[in-house]
N, C-alpha and C positions, 0 to 999 in steps of 0.2 A: 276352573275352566269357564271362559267368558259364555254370555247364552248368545245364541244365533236368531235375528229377528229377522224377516220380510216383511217390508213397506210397499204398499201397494197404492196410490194414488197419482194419479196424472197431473195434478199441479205441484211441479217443481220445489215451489216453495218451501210447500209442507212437505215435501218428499226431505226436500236438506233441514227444515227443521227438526225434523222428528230424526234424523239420520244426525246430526252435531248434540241431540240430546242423549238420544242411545248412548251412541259410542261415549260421550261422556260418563253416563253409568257402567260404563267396563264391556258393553256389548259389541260383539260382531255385526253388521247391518249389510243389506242387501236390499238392492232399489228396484222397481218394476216402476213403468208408468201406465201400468193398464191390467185388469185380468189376465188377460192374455201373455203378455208379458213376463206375468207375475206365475205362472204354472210352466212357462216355459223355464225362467229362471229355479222354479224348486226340483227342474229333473236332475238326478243325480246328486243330490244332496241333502241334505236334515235343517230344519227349523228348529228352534225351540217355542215361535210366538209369531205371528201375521197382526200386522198392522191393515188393512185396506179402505178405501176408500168407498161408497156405495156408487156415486155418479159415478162412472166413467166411460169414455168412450170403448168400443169395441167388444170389452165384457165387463159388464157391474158389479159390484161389488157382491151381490144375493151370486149372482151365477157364478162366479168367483169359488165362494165359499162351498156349494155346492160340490164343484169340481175338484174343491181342494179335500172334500170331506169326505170323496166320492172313493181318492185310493187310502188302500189300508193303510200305510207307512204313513199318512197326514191325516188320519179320523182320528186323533185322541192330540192334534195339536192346536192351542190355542187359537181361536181367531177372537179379535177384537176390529170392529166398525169404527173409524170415523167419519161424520160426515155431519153434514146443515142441518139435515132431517132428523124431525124433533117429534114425530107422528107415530101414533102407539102402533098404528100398524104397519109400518115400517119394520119398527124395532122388533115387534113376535113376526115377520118375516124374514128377519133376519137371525132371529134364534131361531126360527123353526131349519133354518136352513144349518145350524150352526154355529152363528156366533156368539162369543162366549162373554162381550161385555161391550155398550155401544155410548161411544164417548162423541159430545157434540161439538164442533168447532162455533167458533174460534175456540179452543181448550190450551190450557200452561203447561208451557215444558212441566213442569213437576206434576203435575196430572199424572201424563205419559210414565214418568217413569215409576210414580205409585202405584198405579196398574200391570204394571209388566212385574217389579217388585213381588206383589200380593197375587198373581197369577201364577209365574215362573219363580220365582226367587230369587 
């Protein structure tokens, strides 16, 4: 059974980047361009893994996580941070919120997929 991933980030780019490397490793994907977005897209359906972004317009990627952490069916589901921010306090910000491993861009498709890999299987 393929794993099901959310990608969370407002630029495009990386949204198809990370979305033609997934599904390359055998996974399902699903695209948000913003928190907001991105919690409207998980009503009604199961994750196995969240990709997101930290900057983003309308909801950040911290309040993001929060919200996603916040109902029961999504507290026990992976989130992984991408983003520029390379600042310690960032990062225990963003674990304290939640996230479960915080990868820095620009980062290699194979990165991406040894993380999700050694997270989900």
């Amino acid at each position: 059974m393929s794993k099901s991933i959310l990608i969370v980030d407002d630029a495009n780019t990386i949204r198809q980047l990370l979305s033609m490397t997934l599904r390359n490793a055998g996974c399902d994907v699903v695209e948000a361009c913003d928190g907001q977005d991105g919690l409207t897209k998980l009503k009604g359906t199961s994750v196995n893994m969240i990709f997101t972004d930290l900057n983003m317009p309308v909801m950040n990627g911290i309040e993001f996580i929060k919200a996603v952490k916040s109902q029961p069916q999504f507290k026990f589901v992976p989130i992984v941070m991408l983003t520029t921010e390379s600042e310690e306090s960032k990062k225990r910000e963003g674990q304290a919120a939640g996230a479960k491993a915080w990868i820095i861009k620009p980062f290699r498709p194979e990165q991406i997929v040894a993380v999700m890999k050694k997270i989900i299987g």
